[in-house]
C-alpha positions in Angstrom: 34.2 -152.4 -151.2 30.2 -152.1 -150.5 29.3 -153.3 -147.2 25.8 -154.7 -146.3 23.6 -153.1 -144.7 22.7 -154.1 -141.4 19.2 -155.9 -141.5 18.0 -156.6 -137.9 16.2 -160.2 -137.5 12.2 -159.3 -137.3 11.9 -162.2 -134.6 14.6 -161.0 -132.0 12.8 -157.4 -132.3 9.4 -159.1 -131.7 10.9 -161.2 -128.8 12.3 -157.9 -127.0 9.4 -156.1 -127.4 7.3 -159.3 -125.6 10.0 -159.6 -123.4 9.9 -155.9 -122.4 6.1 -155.4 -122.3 5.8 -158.5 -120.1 8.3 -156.5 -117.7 6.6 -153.7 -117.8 3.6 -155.5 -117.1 5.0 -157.4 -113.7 6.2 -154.3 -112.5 2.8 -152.7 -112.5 1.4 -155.8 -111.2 3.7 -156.0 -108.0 3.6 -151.8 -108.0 2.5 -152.3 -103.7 1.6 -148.6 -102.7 -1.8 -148.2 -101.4 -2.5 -146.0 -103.7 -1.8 -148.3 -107.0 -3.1 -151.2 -104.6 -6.8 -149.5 -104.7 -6.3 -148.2 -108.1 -5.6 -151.6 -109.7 -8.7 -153.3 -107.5 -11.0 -150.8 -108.7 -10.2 -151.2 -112.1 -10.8 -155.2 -112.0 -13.7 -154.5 -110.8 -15.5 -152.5 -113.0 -14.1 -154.5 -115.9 -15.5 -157.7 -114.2 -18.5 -156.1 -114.0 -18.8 -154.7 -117.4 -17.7 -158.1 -118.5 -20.5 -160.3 -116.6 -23.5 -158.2 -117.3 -22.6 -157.9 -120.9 -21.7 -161.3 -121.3 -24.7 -162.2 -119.6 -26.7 -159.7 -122.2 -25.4 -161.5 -125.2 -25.9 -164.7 -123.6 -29.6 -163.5 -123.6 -29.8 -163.1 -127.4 -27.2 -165.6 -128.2 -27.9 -168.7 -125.6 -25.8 -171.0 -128.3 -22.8 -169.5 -128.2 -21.4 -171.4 -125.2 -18.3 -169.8 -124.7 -20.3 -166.7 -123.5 -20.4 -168.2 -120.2 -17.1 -168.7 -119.5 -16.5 -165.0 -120.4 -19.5 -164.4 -117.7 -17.7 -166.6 -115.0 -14.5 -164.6 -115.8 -16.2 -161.6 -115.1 -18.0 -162.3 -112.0 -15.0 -163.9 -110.2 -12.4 -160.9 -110.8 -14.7 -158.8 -109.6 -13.8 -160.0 -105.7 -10.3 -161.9 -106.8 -9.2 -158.9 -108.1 -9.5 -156.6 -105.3 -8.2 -160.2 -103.3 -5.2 -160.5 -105.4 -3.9 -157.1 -105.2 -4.5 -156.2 -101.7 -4.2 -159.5 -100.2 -1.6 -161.7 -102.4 0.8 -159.3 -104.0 1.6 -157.5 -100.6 2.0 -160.4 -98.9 4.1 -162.0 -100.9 6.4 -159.4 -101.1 6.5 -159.4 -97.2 7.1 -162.7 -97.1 9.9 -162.5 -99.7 11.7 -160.4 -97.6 11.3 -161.5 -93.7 10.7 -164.8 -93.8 13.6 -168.0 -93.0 12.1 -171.0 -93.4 13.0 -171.8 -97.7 9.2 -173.8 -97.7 7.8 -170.5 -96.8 10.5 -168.4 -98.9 9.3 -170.7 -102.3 5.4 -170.2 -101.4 5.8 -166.8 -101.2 7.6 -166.7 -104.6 5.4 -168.8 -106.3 2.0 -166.8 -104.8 1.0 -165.4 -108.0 1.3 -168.1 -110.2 -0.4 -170.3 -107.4 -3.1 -167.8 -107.0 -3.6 -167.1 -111.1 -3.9 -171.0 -111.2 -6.5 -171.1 -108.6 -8.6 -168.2 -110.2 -8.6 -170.0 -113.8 -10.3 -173.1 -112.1 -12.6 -171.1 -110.6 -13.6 -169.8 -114.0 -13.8 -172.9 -115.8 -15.2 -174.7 -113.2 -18.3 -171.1 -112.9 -18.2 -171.9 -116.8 -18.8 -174.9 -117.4 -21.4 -175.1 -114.5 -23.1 -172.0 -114.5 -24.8 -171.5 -111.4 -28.0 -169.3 -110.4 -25.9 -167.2 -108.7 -24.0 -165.9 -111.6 -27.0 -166.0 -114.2 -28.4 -162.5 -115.1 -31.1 -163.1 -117.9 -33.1 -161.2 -119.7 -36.9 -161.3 -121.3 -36.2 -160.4 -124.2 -36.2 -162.0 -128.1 -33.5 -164.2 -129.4 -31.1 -163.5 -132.1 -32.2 -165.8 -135.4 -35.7 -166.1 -134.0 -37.7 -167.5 -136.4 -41.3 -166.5 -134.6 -40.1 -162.8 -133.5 -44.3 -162.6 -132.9 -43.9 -165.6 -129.8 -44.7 -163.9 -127.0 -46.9 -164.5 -124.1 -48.4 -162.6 -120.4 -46.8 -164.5 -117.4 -49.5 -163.7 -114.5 -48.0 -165.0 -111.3 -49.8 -164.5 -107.7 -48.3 -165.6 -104.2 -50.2 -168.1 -102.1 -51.3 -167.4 -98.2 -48.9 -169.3 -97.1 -46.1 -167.4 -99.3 -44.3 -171.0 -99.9 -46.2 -171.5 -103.0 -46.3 -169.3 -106.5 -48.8 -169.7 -108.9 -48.5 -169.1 -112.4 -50.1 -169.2 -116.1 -50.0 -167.6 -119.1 -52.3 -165.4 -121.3 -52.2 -164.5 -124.8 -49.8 -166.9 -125.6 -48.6 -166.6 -129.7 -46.0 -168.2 -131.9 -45.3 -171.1 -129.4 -45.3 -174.7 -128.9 -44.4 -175.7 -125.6 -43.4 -173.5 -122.4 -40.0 -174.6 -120.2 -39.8 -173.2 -116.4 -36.3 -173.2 -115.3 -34.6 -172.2 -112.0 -30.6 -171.8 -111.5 -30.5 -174.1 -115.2 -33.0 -176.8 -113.7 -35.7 -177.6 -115.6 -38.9 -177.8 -113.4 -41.7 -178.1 -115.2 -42.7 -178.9 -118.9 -46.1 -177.4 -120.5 -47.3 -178.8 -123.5 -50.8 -177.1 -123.9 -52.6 -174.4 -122.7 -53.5 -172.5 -120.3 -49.9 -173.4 -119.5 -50.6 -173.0 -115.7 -48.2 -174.3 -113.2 -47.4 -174.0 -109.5 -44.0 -173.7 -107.8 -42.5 -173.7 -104.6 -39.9 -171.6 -103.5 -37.6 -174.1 -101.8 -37.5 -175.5 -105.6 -36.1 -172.0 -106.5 -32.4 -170.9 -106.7 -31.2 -167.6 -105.0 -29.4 -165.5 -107.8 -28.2 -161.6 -107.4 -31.6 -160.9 -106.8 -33.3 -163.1 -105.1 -35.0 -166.0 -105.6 -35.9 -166.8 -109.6 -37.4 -168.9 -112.1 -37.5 -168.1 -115.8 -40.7 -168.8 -118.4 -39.1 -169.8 -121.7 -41.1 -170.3 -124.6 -40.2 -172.7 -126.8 -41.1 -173.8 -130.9 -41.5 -177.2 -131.9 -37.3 -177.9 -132.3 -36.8 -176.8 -128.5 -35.1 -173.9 -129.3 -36.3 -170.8 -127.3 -38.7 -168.1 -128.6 -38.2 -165.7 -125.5 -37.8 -165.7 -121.5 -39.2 -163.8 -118.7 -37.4 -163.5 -115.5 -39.7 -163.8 -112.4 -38.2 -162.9 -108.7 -41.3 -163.9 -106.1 -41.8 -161.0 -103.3 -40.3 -162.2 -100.4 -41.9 -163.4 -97.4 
């Protein structure tokens, strides 16, 4: 008598092989020499840093697709959580799992990681959805679709006596109907005609990574923008 063959179930395999790479991740996530300690920091944070400035790149071209942003945030904040996490957390949760008593602080300490992965995911969405100056790195450059790729315009900017004050207007403007000044996502000022000159001071400005910083953004008729320039005033 033939006996069938044996015909393993394609979802069991699937689950132990999710099952077993999720192990295998954990243990290299609670690996707590110093050596894999520093090793795993370092790599979070040249992957958040690669992550925000070429999030932010895109974001440049691309300022409709939204969820750019949140892959900026992401970025930006493992680039300090992760060296937090894995030099801060993991070790001493694993301390605390094995000196301490009291059962409040025994159940912190084994819920640590999920507590502080928690915390880290609002920070993104909440660095996402907000966006602040401190995170933004822009770009002047053209936008992707641009229907005008000839919009372009000089920004001549000059610092006044009393270094508080920055004065600005444009030159050569082309391919443009109205010219946005932003600061940390703000809008400050609106031009609608020319010689599109406008003054600023800098307590209206918002510090980013380098300094303080408005952007020019030139703009068609629809409000969609042309192309930005990224000024940083000389400090005081």
């Amino acid at each position: 008598m033939s006996q069938t063959p044996f015909v393993s179930n394609p979802a069991a395999a699937i689950g132990r092989a999710v099952r077993r790479a999720w192990r295998d991740l954990l243990s290299v996530y609670y690996l707590n020499t110093p050596t894999w300690r520093w090793l795993k920091s370092g790599t979070l944070v040249v992957f958040g840093f690669f992550l925000w400035t070429g999030s932010s790149v895109l974001l440049s071209y691309r300022p409709d697709w939204g969820f750019l942003s949140y892959a900026m945030a992401y970025g930006f904040a493992v680039i300090a959580w992760g060296p937090f996490t894995h030099l801060v957390v993991v070790p001493g949760s694993i301390r605390l799992r094995r000196t301490a008593t009291h059962p409040a602080v025994r159940t912190l300490a084994k819920h640590a990681s999920k507590l502080n992965f928690a915390t880290f995911l609002l920070v993104v969405v909440v660095l996402g959805t907000f966006s602040p100056g401190v995170m933004a790195l822009e770009y002047s450059s053209p936008l992707a679709g641009d229907e005008s790729p000839d919009a372009g315009a000089d920004v001549i900017c000059e610092t006044g006596a009393d270094a508080e004050t920055i004065s600005c207007h444009l030159e050569n403007v082309e391919g443009t109907d109205h010219v946005v000044v932003r600061s940390g996502g703000e809008t400050l000022r609106t031009l609608e005609e020319p010689p599109y000159a406008f003054e600023l001071r800098r307590e209206e400005l918002t510090d980013s990574t380098t300094g303080e910083q408005f952007v020019v953004e030139l703009r068609d008729e629809n409000g969609e923008t042309l192309r930005r320039y990224i000024r940083t005033p000389v400090s005081a």
